[in-house]
C-alpha positions, 0 to 999 in steps of 0.5 A: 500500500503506496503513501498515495492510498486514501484511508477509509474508515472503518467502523468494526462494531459487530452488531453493525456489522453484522446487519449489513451482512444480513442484509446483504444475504436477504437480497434477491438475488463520449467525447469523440469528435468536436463539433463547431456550430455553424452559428456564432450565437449558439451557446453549447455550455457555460463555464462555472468559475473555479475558486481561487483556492483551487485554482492556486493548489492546481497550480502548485500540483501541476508545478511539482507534478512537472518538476518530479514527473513520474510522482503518483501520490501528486498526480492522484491528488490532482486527479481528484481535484480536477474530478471534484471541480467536474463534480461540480461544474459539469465542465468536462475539460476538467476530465482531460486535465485529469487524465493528462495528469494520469499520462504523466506517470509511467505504466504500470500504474500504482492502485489509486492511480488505476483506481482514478483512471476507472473513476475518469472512465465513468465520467466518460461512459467507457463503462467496460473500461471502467469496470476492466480497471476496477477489476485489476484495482480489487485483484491487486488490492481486494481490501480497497473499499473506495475501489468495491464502492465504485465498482458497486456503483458502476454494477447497479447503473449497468443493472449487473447486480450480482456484481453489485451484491458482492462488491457489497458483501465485501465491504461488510466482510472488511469492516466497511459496514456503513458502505455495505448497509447503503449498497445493500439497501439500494439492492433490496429496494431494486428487488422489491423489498423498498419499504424494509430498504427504506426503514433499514437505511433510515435507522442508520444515517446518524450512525454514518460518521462520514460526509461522503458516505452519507450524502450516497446515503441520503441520495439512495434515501431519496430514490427509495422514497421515490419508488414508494410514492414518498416525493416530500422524504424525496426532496428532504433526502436530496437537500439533506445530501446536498447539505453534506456534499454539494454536486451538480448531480445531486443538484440536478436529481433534487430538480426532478424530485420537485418537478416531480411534485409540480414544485416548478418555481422552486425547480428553477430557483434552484438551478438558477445558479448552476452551469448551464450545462445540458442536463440543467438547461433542460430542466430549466426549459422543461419547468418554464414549459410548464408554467407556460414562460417562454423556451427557447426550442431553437436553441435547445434544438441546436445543441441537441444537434450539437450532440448528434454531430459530434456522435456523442452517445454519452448523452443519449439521456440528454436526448430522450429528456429534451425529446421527451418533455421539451420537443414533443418528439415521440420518435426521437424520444423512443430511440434515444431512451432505448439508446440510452437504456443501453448503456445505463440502467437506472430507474431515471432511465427506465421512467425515460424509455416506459415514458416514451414507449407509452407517448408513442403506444410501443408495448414493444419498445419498452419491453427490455424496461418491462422485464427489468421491473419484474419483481420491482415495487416501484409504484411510480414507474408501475404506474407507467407501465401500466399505461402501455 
């Protein structure tokens, strides 16, 4: 174990333990091409401003990465700190920063260095190559709990849950109890066990000492309580993340809780101060839609086109969104969910494609959502379903 490992805590208290285990026993079982638009006035993203301090501590890793290249420990710290920034910018120049940095150090890569080039991987939808990394990172360090949480993570959003069941079993098994508990209710409420998920897991965000650790918690809290039909637990879940770790993922997610309950005004004072990458700007023309404020369709137009020339399929779901609640687009809606249900498979995604399927009448094109919810108690996309 390199001087570059993190340290994660553990939290050895058996009972505790030993519930995430039980647990876990009881569950059932990008970028490629640039593209310029023709129009000088089309704007494809605003950039958000980096602080001051982390602009000066880019500046002071870059200049001792440069002096001592080859160093590992200096480039996984500014690996992360460019990853921090893309967490919450959305800028994704930030991701090729990183991995000029990762270039930088000489093959073969020490763990934390694989295991930053897994977490670049997933930023960029390379989800096979994430998860090849992840794979090396557990054989050649299987006590790597950051390394079986993201490899949990990437699991569940590519819908591969026995993988995602035994990253979780080895975190409790290491003493990461916590982690394990939060996984492992995640699984079980995507088998259909989501009130007992939902109970397990509430009686446990106090015991979460870590801030990382619980903000997951609260966002996992948060979808539970979605599948329950619980929109207001929902909503609290996402601030109380926010509150403990800021994200514009978790931004974004709190916008469609509220939006979920027809909390538009407060959708848009919420967002008013994010970058306005694709996935804000979306929600921001999709709440005006629905006060009936006005929305710039040719513009949104434009950068959906912009995705599509540059043949970026990392943001099918951007598509399907746009298509789905902006354009009034049945065709295009159907295509791009099912492009999208492709590469990632979480219930935001399943709700895209069941949503465009049944606007278009498409029993069929829904169908791979179909069987994924055999076994699901998700009230709402149940509801969906039962439209087709």
């Amino acid at each position: 174990m390199g001087p570059w490992h993190k340290a994660w805590p553990r939290r050895r208290d058996d009972l505790f333990v030993a519930s995430a285990f039980l647990l876990l026993v009881l569950i059932a079982p990008a970028y490629a091409n640039s593209y310029t638009p023709a129009d000088r006035d089309v704007v494809l993203a605003t950039i958000a401003p980096v602080a001051h301090e982390q602009r000066e501590r880019i500046a002071s890793l870059r200049s001792e990465l440069e002096r001592d290249t080859g160093r590992a420990d200096i480039a996984v710290s500014l690996v992360r700190l460019y990853q921090d920034i893309y967490s919450q910018s959305g800028d994704p120049r930030y991701i090729g920063y990183a991995e000029s940095a990762v270039a930088k150090v000489s093959q073969p890569h020490p763990v934390d260095l694989r295991l930053q080039s897994a977490r670049l991987l997933q930023a960029r939808h390379d989800f096979q190559g994430a998860r090849r990394l992840l794979d090396e990172v557990v054989a050649t360090d299987p006590t790597n709990a950051e390394a079986w949480s993201l490899l949990t993570s990437l699991a569940v959003l590519r819908g591969d849950y026995a993988t995602a069941r035994n990253a979780c079993a080895r975190m409790a098994l290491l003493g990461y109890a916590s982690r394990a508990i939060v996984c492992g209710t995640e699984l079980a409420s995507l088998h259909g066990r989501s009130a007992e998920a939902y109970e397990n897991l509430s009686n446990h965000l106090s015991k979460i000492d870590d801030p990382d650790v619980a903000s997951w918690a609260h966002q996992v809290a948060a979808d539970i309580a979605l599948r329950l039909d619980r929109t207001e637990r929902a909503i609290v879940h996402g601030r109380q993340s926010l509150t403990l770790k800021s994200s514009l993922y978790g931004v974004v997610r709190l916008s469609d809780f509220l939006m979920r309950d027809d909390r538009y005004e407060e959708a848009l004072k919420l967002l008013q101060t994010q970058p306005r990458t694709d996935a804000v700007v979306l929600r921001q023309a999709r709440a005006n839609k629905a006060l009936g404020k006005s929305v710039n369709e040719e513009l949104l137009a434009q950068r959906m086109t912009a995705i599509q020339r540059r043949g970026d399929t990392a943001h099918a779901r951007e598509e399907a969104y746009y298509a789905l609640y902006i354009a009034d687009d049945d065709e295009m809606a159907v295509d791009a969910a099912a492009r999208n249900w492709d590469m990632q498979r979480e219930p935001i995604d399943a709700e895209l494609l069941l949503r465009a399927a049944a606007r278009r009448g498409d029993a069929a094109a829904a169908a791979p959502v179909l069987t994924w919810l055999r076994g699901s108690d998700d009230q709402a996309l149940m509801r969906i379903a039962g439209d087709l």
